[in-house]
C-alpha positions as a Markdown table, in Angstrom:
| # | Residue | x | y | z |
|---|---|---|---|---|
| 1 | Unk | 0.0 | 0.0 | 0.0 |
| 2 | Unk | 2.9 | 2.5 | 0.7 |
| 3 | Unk | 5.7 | 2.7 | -2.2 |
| 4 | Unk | 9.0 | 2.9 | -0.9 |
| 5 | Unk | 10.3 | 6.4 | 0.1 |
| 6 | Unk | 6.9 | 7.6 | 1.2 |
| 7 | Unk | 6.0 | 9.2 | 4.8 |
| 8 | Unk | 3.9 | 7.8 | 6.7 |
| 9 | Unk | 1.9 | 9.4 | 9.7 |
| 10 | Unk | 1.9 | 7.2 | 13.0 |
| 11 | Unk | -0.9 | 7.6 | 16.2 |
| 12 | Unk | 0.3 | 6.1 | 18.8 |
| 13 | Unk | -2.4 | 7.0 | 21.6 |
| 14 | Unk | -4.8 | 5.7 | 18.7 |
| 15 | Unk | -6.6 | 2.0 | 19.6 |
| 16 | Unk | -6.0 | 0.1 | 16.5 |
| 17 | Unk | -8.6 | -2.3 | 15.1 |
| 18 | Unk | -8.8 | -5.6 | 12.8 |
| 19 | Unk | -8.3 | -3.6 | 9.0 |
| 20 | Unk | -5.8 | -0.8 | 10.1 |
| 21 | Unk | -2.7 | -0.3 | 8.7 |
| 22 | Unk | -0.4 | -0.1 | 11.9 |
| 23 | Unk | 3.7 | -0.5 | 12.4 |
| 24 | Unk | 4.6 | -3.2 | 14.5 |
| 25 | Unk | 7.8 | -2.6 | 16.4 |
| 26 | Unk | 9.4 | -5.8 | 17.2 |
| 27 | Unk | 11.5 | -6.4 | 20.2 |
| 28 | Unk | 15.3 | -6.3 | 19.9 |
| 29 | Unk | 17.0 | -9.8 | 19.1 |
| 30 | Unk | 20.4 | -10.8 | 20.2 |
| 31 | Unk | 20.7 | -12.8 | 16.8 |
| 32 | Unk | 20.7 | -9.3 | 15.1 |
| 33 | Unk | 23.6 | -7.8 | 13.1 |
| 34 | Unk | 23.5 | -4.7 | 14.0 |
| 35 | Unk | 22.2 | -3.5 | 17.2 |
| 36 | Unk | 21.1 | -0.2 | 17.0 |
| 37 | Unk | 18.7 | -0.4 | 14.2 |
| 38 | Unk | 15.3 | -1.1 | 14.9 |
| 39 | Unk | 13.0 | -3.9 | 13.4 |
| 40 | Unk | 9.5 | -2.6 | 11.8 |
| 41 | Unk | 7.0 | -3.9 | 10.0 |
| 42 | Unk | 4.2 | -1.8 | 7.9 |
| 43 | Unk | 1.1 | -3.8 | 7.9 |
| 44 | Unk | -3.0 | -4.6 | 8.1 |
| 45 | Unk | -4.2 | -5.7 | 11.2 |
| 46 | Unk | -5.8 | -9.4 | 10.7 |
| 47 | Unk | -6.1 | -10.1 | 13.9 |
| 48 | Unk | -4.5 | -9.3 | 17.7 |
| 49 | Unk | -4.6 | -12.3 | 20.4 |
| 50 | Unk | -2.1 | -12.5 | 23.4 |
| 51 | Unk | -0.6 | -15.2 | 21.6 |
| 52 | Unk | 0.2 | -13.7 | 18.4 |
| 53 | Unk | -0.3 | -10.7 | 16.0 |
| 54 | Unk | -1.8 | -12.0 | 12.2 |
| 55 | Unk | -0.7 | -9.6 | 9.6 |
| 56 | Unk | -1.3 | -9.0 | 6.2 |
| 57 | Unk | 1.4 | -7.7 | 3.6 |
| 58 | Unk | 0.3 | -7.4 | 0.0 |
| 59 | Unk | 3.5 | -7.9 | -2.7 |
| 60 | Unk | 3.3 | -11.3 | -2.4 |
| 61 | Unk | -0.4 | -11.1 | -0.8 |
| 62 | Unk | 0.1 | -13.2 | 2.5 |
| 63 | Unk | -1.1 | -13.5 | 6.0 |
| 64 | Unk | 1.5 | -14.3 | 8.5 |
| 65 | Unk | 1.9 | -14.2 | 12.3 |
| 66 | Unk | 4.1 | -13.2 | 14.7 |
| 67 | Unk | 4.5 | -14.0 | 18.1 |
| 68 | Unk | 3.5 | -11.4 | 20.5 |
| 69 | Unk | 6.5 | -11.7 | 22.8 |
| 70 | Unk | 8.7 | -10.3 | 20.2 |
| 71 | Unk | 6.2 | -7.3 | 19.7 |
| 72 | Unk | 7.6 | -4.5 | 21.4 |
| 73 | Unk | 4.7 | -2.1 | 20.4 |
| 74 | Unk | 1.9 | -1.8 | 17.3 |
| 75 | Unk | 0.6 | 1.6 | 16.3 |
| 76 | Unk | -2.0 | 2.5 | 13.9 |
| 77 | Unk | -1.1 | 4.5 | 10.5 |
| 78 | Unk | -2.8 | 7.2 | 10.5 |
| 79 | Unk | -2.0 | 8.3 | 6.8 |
| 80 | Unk | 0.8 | 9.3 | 4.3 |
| 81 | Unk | 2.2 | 12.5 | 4.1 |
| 82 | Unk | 2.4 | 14.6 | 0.9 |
């Protein structure tokens, strides 16, 4: 949905619901290269348990999940900026 380069706006006091496009932060990992960048992914909300997050990218269109220990936080897009 966003082309590479683009700004995005990002709430994060907003709730986000099942069909948002939100950025999930994911929580540092030893197994990384380089430690201070930080993991995000830009997404749709499928669906939010306390087990996992279900996401959907679209380029390839697939759902996937994630497990919610290594979310660090998830915050709804509020738009793109021009």
């Amino acid at each position: 949905r966003f082309r590479p380069g683009r700004r995005i706006a990002v709430s994060p006091k907003s709730a986000v619901a099942v069909g948002d496009d939100v950025v999930v932060k994911l929580r540092f990992s030893p197994a990384s290269l380089d430690k201070n960048s930080t993991r995000v992914l830009i997404k749709e909300l499928v669906k939010l348990t306390s087990q996992f997050v279900e996401l959907r990218q679209f380029n390839p269109d697939q759902i996937f999940r994630v497990d919610a220990a290594d979310v660090e936080a998830i915050h709804k897009v509020a738009g793109e900026l021009f």
